[in-house]
C-alpha positions as CSV (number, residue, x, y, z in Angstrom):
1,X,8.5,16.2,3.8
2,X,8.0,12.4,2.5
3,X,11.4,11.7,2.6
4,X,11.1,9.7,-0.6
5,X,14.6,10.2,-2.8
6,X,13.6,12.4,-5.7
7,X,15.6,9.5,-8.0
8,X,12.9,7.0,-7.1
9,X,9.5,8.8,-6.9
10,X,8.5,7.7,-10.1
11,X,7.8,4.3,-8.8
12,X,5.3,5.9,-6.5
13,X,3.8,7.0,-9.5
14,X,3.9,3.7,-11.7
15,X,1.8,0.6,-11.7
16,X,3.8,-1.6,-9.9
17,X,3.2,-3.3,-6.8
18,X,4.0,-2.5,-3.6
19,X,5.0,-5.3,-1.0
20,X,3.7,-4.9,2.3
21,X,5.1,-6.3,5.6
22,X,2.8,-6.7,8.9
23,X,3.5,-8.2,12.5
24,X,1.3,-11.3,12.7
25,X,-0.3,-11.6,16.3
26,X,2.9,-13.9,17.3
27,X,5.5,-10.7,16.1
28,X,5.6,-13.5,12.8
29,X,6.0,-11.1,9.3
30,X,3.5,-11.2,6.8
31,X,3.9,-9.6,3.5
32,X,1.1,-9.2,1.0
33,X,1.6,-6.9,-2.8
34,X,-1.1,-4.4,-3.0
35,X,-2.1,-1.5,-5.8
36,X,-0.6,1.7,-4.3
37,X,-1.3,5.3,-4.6
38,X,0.7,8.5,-3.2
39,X,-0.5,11.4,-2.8
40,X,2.9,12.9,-2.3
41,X,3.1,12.6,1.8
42,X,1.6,9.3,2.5
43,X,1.4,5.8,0.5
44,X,-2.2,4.7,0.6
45,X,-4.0,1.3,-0.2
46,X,-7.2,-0.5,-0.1
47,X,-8.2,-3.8,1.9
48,X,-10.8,-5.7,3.3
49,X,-11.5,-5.2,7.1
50,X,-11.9,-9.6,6.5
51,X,-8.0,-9.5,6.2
52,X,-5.1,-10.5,8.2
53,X,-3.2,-7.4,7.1
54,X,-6.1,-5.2,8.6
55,X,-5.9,-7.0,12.2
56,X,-2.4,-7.0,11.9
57,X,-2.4,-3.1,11.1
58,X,-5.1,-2.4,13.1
59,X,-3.2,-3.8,16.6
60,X,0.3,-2.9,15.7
61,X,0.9,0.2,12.9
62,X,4.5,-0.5,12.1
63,X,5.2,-1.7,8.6
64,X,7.6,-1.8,5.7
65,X,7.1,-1.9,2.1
66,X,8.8,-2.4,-1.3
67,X,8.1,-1.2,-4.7
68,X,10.7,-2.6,-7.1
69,X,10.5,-1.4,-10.8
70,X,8.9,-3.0,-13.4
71,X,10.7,-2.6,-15.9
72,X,14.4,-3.2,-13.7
73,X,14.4,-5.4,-11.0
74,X,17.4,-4.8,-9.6
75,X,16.1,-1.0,-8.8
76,X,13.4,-0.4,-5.9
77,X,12.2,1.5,-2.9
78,X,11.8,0.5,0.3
79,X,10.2,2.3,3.0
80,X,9.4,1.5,6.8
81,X,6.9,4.0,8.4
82,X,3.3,3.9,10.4
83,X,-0.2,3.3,9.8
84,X,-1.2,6.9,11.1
85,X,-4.8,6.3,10.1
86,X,-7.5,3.4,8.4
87,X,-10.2,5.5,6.8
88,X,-13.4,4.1,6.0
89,X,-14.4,3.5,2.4
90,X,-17.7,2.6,2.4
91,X,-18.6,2.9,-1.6
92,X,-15.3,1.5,-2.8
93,X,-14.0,4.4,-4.3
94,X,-11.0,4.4,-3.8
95,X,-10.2,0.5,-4.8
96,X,-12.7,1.8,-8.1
97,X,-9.7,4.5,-8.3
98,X,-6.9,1.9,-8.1
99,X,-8.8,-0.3,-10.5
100,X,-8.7,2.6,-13.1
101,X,-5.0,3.1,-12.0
102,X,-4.1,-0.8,-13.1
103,X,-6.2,-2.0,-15.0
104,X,-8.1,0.6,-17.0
105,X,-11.3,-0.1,-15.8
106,X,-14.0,2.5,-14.0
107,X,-14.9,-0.2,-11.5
108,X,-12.8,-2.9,-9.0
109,X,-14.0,-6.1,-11.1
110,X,-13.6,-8.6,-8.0
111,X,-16.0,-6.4,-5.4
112,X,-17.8,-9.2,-3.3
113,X,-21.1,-8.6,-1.7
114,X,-20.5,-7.8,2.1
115,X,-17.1,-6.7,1.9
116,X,-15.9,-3.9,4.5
117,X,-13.2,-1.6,2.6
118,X,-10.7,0.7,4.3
119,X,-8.3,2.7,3.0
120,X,-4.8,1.8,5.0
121,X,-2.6,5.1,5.2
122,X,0.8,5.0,5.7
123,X,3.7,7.9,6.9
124,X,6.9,6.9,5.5
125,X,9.4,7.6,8.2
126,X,13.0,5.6,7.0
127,X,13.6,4.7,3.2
128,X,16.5,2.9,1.5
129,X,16.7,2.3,-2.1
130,X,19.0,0.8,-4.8
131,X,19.6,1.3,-8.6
């Protein structure tokens, strides 16, 4: 069970973006938006292991997100969960599958030689909503 209200898993399913909040090495927040996907038990995104959200993922899994809807932005999700896994991504498919998701396009346009992707999974565990 994802424990996502049914009145707000269509954001899971739109093209907004979701905010994502880390604990810096210090226990200092860090929030970054990211392209989402759900695959209707765990909220998923890409990111380069050259990141400060990967170190800060990688050493401590708690996080919190927002999605707040485009098109009302007084109504949005939040949910706090855990990093239960980083899976390697080693082509880029799946930031080539987000690309397609928001922006139309086959292939991520910004892919820089050398980059390490993984694929950030997350368990929602609490959520809160509003609107």
């Amino acid at each position: 069970m994802s424990g996502i209200p049914d009145t707000h898993k269509d954001l899971l399913e739109s093209t907004a973006l979701m905010n994502v909040a880390s604990l810096g090495p210090s226990g200092e927040p860090q929030v970054t938006p990211v392209w989402f996907g759900w695959d209707g038990e765990h909220l998923r995104f890409s990111i380069t292991k050259a990141r400060q959200k990967f170190r800060n993922l990688s050493r401590d899994g708690r996080v919190a997100v927002s999605i707040v809807d485009p098109q009302n932005p007084y109504r949005y999700l939040e949910v706090r969960g855990t990093v239960v896994r980083i899976e390697d991504d080693p082509t880029g498919a799946y930031i080539d599958e987000m690309a397609k998701k928001y922006l139309g396009q086959d292939k991520y346009p910004w892919a820089q030689p050398g980059d390490e992707r993984k694929i950030v999974v997350i368990e929602p565990l609490r959520t809160s909503q509003m609107g």
